[in-house]
Steps between C-alpha positions, in 0.01 A plus 500: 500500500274287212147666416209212421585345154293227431649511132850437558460208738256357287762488231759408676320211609340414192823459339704326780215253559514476087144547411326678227242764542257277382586223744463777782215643370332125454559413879389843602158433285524858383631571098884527382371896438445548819860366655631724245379783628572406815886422420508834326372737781132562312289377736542249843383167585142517674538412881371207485774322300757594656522228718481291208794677341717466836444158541569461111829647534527340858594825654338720771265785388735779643730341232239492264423848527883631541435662838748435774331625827856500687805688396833374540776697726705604223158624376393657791839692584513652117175607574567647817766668364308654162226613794742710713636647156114623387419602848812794461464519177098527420154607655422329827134424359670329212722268623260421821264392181724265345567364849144433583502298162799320580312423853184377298675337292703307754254480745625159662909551484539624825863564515401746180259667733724515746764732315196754365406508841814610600595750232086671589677491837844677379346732299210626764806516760765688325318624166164642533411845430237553748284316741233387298736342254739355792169327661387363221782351388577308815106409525580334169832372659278312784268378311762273295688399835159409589463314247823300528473480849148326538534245155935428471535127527872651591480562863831690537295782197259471753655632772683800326165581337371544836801716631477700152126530571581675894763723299222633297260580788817665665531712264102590439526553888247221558723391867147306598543277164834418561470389932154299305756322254790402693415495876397148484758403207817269645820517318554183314790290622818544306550176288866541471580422851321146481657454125822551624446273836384268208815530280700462746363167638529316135876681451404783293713739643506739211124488441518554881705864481256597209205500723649661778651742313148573341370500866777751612436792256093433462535591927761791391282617245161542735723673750552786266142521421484541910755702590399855347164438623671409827680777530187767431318307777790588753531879383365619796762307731796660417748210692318228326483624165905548521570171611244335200686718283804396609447123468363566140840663430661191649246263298567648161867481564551170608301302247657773206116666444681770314609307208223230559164655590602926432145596361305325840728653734471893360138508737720417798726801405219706388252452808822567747547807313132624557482396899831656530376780373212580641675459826722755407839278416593702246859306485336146531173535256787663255761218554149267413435659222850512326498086557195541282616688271821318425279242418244627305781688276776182502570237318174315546376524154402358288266368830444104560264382829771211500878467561755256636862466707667262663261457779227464258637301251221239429206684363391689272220742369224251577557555901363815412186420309409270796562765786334779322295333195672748258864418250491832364451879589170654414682818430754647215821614635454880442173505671658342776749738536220740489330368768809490688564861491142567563485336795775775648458795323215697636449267768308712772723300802825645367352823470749628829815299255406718198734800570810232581789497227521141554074465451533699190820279386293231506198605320755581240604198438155349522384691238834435271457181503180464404612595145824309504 
């Protein structure tokens, strides 16, 4: 990221274009002193010649001025990743500063907003130290997918904004918000099916398998979001809830969700074990939650959102920024682990599982591995 420097462009310019300060400073109709202070940081260019200056130089006044309003993606990731550093590393108020800079600063790159929105998201979900802190943060969260949502010339940003923005009223238990937001809301049509229809018609069968492939695991992908959620509606229904569960199983197995997708099918794992057990299936919510365990304490790490076989051979990371709007985790890998563990240990639905051998086995290892 550049700050404003008026001086160094000017320079640079000055010198490319192969004019003299006085030849500047003649055009400008202001003295060769005063473009010298200018060039050497003392003082800037009253407002009111700057457009002269631009169109001088024959550049835009953004590039005048040094400022880039929109940050690259190599830009934007290296941020991300120097944000979810501070956030474990210094004060929340501190870092949620320097973000609300960045946000200022930035105020038009939406696909920047879009990532800050999502680590205020991570953060009030897994990180917060109490409710006043956890609200905040995702009110800050909403207001950027807000933000993204009603100015993105992108429309696919758009629409993740908007299921970003639900999240965060989930999780401020605002359930009116969220029927408000989406009730009306269609799901856009997949582009990849009429892409590949396309390919295929003008012999591009390669481009053809791309898109379908894409199509395939974007569709795989949103049934994991569904399926834990799925599977808590149907708790109550104890015949229904096995046979979900056991076409999850069969799901995850046959497309190879183990190797491909581990860290978005742990919630299918983890809300079996919870139903199970507070149905009293001790054996089953167990057998649930050593599935997510061998997960959470395998060889997962270090974690990416994206990998490929055989089957899915074709694409790569990208598929992933366009299902979800996100390349990269919003979390380090300790903290993760963290959150793992956390999410079992003390858990009031296993509270009937905490005097098994095989429970405590497993909180064992949860905890291990969080400093391995």
């Amino acid at each position: 990221m550049k700050e404003i420097n008026i001086a160094k462009t000017l320079i640079s310019k000055r010198k490319e274009k192969g004019v003299t300060q006085d030849e500047l400073a003649e055009f400008i109709g202001v003295s060769r002193a005063s473009v010298s202070k200018w060039e050497t940081g003392h003082s800037y260019p009253d407002i009111v010649f700057l457009p002269q200056l631009a169109t001088f130089f024959n550049i835009t006044m953004d590039e005048l001025m040094g400022y880039e309003p929109q940050m690259t993606d190599k830009d934007i990731r290296k941020l991300f990743t120097e944000l979810v550093e501070e956030f474990g590393a210094k004060p929340f108020a501190e870092v949620k500063n320097r973000i609300d800079e960045i946000a200022k600063k930035y105020f038009s790159c939406f696909p920047l907003l879009f990532q800050l929105g999502v680590l205020f998201t991570n953060y009030g979900m897994a990180f917060a130290i109490d409710e006043e802190v956890k609200n905040t943060t995702l009110t800050e969260a909403k207001k950027l997918f807000i933000r993204v949502k009603n100015e993105s010339g992108n429309t696919g940003l758009r629409q993740i904004a908007l299921y970003y923005e639900a999240t965060c009223e989930m999780m401020l238990k605002n359930p009116v918000a969220i029927i408000d937001l989406l009730k009306d809301v269609s799901p856009a049509p997949p582009k990849e099916e009429l892409l590949a229809q396309a390919y295929l018609m003008t012999g591009k069968i390669k481009e053809a398998k791309t898109a379908l492939q894409k199509l395939i695991y974007n569709n795989i992908m949103w049934v994991l979001y569904a399926l834990p959620i799925y599977l808590t509606a149907n708790a109550n229904e104890p015949e229904q809830f096995g046979l979900i569960y056991e076409r999850s199983l069969s799901l995850i197995k046959n497309f190879n969700l183990k190797e491909l997708a581990p860290t978005f099918i742990m919630p299918i794992f983890f809300n079996a074990a919870q139903a199970y057990a507070s149905l009293g299936e001790t054996e089953k919510a167990l057998n649930a939650l050593e599935r997510y365990t061998e997960i959470a304490t395998g060889g997962i790490y270090p974690l990416k959102l994206f990998k490929n076989d055989d089957f899915f051979n074709l694409i790569d990371e990208s598929v992933q920024k366009g299902t979800f709007g996100i390349t990269s985790l919003p979390r380090d890998e300790k903290s993760i682990k963290q959150g793992m563990a956390d999410e079992v240990i003390g858990n009031p639905e296993f509270a009937a599982l905490s005097k098994e051998p095989r429970f405590k086995s497993l909180v064992e290892k949860l905890k291990q591995n969080i400093v391995n």
